[in-house]
C-alpha positions in Angstrom: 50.6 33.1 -46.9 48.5 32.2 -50.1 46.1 29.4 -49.2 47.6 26.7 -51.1 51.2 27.6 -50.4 53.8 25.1 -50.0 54.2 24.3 -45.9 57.0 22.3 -44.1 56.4 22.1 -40.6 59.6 20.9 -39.1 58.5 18.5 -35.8 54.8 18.3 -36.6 54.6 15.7 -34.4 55.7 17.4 -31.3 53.2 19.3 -28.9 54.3 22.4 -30.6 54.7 21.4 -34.5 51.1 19.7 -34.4 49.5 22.6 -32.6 50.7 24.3 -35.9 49.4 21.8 -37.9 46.0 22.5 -36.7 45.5 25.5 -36.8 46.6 26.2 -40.1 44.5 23.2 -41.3 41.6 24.8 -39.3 42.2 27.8 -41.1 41.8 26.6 -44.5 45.5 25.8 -45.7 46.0 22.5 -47.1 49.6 21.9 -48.7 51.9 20.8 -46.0 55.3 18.8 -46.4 55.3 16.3 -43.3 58.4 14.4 -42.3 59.0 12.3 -38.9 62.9 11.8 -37.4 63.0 8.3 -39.3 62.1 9.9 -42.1 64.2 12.8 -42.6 67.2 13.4 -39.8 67.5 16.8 -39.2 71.0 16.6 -38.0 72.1 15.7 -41.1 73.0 18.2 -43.3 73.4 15.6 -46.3 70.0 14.7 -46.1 68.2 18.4 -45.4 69.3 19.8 -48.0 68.2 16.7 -50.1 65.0 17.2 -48.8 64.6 21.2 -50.0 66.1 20.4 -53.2 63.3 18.2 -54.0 60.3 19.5 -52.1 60.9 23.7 -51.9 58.9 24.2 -49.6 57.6 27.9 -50.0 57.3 28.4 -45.4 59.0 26.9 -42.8 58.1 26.9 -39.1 61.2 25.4 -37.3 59.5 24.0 -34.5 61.8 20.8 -34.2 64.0 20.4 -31.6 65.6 18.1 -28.5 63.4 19.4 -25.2 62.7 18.3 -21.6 62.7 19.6 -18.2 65.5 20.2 -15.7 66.5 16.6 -14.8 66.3 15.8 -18.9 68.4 18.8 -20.0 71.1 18.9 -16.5 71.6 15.5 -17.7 71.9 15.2 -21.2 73.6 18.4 -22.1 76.4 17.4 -25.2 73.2 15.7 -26.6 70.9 19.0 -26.0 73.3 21.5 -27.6 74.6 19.4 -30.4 71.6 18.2 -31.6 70.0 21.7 -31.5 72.9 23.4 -33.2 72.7 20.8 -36.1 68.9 20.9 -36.9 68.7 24.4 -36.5 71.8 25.1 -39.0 71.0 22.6 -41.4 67.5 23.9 -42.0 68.0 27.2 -41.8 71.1 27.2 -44.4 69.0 24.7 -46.9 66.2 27.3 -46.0 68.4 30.3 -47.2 69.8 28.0 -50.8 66.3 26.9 -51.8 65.4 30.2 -51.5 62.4 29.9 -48.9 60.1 33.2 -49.0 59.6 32.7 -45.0 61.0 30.8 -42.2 59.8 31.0 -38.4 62.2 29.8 -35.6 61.3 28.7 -32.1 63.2 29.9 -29.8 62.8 29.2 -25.9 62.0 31.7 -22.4 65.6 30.2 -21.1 67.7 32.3 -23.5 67.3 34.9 -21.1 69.7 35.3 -18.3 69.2 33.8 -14.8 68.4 36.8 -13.1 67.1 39.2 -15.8 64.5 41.9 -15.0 60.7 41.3 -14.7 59.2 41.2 -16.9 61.3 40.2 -19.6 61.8 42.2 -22.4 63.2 41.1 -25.9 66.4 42.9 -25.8 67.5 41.3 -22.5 68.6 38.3 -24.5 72.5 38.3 -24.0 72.9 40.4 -20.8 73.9 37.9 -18.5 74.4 34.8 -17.5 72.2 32.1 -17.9 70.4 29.5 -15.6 73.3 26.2 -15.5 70.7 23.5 -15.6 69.6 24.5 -19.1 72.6 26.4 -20.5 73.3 24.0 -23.6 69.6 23.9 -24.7 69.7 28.0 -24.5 73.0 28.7 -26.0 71.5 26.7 -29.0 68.7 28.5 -29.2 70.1 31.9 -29.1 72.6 30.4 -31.9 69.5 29.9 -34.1 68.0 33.5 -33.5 71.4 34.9 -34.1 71.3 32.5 -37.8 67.8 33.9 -38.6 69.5 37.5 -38.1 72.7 36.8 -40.0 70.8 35.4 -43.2 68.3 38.6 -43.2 71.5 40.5 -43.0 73.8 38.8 -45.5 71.3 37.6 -47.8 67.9 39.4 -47.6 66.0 36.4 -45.9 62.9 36.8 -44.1 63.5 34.7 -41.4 61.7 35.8 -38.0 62.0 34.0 -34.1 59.7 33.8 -31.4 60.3 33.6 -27.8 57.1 31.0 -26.5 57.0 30.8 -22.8 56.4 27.7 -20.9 53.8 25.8 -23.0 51.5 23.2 -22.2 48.4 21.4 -24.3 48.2 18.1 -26.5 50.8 15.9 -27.4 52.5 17.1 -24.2 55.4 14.9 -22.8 54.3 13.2 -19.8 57.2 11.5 -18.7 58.5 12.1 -15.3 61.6 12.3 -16.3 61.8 14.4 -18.7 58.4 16.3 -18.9 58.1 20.1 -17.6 56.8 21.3 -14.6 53.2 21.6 -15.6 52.4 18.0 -17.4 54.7 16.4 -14.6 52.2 18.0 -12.1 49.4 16.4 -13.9 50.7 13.0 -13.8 51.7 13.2 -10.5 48.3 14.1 -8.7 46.3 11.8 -11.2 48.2 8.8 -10.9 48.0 9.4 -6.5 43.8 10.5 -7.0 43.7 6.8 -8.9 45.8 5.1 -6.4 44.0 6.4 -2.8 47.6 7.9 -2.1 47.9 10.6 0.9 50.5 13.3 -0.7 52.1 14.4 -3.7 56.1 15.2 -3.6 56.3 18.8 -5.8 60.3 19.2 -6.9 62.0 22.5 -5.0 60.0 24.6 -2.6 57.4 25.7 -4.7 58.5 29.4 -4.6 60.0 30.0 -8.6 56.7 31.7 -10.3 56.3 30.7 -14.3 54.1 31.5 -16.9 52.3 29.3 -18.9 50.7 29.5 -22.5 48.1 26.9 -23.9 50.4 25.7 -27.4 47.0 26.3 -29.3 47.2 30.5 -28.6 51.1 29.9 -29.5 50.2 28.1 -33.0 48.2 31.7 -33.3 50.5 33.8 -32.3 52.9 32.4 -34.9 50.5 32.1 -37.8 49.4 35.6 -36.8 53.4 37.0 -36.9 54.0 34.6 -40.3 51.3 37.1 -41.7 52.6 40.5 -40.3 56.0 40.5 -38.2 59.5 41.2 -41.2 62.1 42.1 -38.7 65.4 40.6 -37.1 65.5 40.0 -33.6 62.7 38.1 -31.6 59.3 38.1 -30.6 57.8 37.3 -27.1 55.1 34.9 -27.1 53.0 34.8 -23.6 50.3 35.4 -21.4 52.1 38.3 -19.3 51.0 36.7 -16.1 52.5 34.3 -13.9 51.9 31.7 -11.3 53.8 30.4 -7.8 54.9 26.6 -8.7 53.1 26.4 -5.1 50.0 27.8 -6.9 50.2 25.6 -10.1 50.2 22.4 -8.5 46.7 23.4 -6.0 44.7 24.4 -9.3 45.9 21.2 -10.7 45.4 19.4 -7.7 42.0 21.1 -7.6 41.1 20.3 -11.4 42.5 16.7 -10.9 40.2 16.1 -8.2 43.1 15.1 -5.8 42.1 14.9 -1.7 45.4 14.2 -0.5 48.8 16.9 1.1 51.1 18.5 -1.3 54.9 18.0 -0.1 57.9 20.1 -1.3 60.9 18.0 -1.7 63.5 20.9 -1.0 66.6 19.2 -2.1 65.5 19.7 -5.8 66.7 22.1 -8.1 64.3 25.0 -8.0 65.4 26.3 -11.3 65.0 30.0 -12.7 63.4 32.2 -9.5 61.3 33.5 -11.9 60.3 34.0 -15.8 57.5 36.1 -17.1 57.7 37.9 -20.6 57.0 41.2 -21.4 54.5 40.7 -24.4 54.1 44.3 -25.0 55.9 43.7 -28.4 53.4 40.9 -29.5 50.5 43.4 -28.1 51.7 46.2 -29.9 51.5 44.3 -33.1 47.8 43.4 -32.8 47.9 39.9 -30.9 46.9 38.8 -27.4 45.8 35.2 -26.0 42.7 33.4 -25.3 42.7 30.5 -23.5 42.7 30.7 -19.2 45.4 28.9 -17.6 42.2 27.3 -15.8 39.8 26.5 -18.5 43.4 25.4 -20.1 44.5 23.1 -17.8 40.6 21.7 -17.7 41.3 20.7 -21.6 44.4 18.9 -21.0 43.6 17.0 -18.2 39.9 15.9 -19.9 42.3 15.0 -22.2 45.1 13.2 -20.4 42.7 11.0 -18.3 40.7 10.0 -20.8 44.1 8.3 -22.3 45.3 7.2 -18.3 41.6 6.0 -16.8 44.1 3.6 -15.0 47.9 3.1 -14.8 
């Protein structure tokens, strides 16, 4: 991408879309087409296409999108599929008639099936069936890789998807209940270290292992592919390693400074036994990530305490 090409970040605002944001700042680009929800609704196909008509953006990373955890998408699943579906359809069709030069799609790890192979590679997408507490929010997501495929088919368009893993890093959701795993850790053992509390209630038993990527190595990744990756299909983005949940929430108790017991509460969903990436693809094509899931972890929670000295 030229330095002063035109830039619309879709969900610049969210932990994802604003990691973007900075790193592309960082790197020197400065044209960038911003819009919040009440700004421009992504669902609405009226106003999208509005909004490409007049701006033509030249790029678009796709980062937009409903997400939460297990309680936030088992519960709210019509609202987790529909709204997908829309903002990934609208944007990607007004993408296609404004004649974009590039678009990049997020995708998510939970298009892959339940109990796929591990590591996971790319081409497992589709080859069985896929964990029930998150099916909507997948099945949308696969529809939008699937979209990016069909317009490079039909109509020539460079439109490319990546696979991030479970992410974690600033502007992070910290609700409890509808955060992930990792930031709902965080919370948890700060808000006992600041209230003298004995133990800390983990979800499930603590046995599912997951992967975890700090967002600012995934806004590199994807600048990094916006540069050099013109195929269908999808790209892994991840660290290639993985962690116990048990594991996850004694460095974070560690790093939070917490004295107290950890309890498993094991009538919780445990989710996906396990979900780890093969990131040879990624590797392959030149890119592989920085930041420690320790020295990660350090950044956020410096971060999240200084914003939550007390409750």
């Amino acid at each position: 991408m030229d330095l002063n090409a035109k830039i619309y970040i879709a969900g610049h605002r969210g932990m994802v879309g604003s990691a973007v944001n900075r790193f592309l700042k960082k790197t020197g680009y400065t044209n960038f087409i911003l819009k919040n929800s009440s700004e421009l609704d992504l669902t609405n196909q009226h106003a999208v296409n509005t909004f490409f008509e007049a701006e033509k953006p030249e790029y678009v990373f796709l980062a937009a999108a409903r997400v939460g955890g297990i309680m936030a998408n088992n519960t709210y699943r019509a609202d987790f599929i529909y709204e997908n579906l829309m903002m990934e359809s609208n944007v990607i069709h007004a993408a296609y008639k404004e004649g974009v030069k590039k678009l990049l799609f997020f995708g998510s790890s939970c298009i892959y099936p339940k109990f796929a192979p591990q590591p996971m590679k790319e081409e497992y997408m589709l080859t069985g069936l896929l964990e029930h507490t998150n099916e909507p929010y997948a099945i949308s997501k696969i529809a939008g890789i699937k979209l990016c495929d069909a317009y490079r088919a039909q109509y020539g368009c460079n439109f490319i998807s990546v696979m991030p893993t479970n992410l974690y890093g600033p502007n992070d959701n910290y609700d409890l209940q509808n955060a992930h795993v990792l930031p709902s850790l965080i919370r948890k053992f700060h808000e006992a270290k600041l209230n003298n509390e004995s133990s800390v209630t983990v979800w499930g038993t603590g046995a599912p292992r997951r992967e975890f990527l700090h967002v600012d190595d995934l806004a590199e990744a994807c600048c990094f592919l916006m540069g050099s990756y013109n195929e269908e299909g999808l790209v892994n983005i991840g660290a290639g390693e993985d962690i116990t949940i048990s594991e996850l929430a004694l460095l974070i108790k560690e790093i939070v400074g917490f004295e107290g017991t950890i309890e498993f509460d094991h009538s919780k969903p445990d989710g996906t036994p396990r979900k780890l990436l093969d990131v040879s693809k990624l590797t392959s094509l030149g890119w592989t990530y920085n930041i420690s899931l320790r020295e990660g972890l350090k950044r956020v929670y410096d971060e999240y305490s200084a914003q939550h000295l007390v409750n």
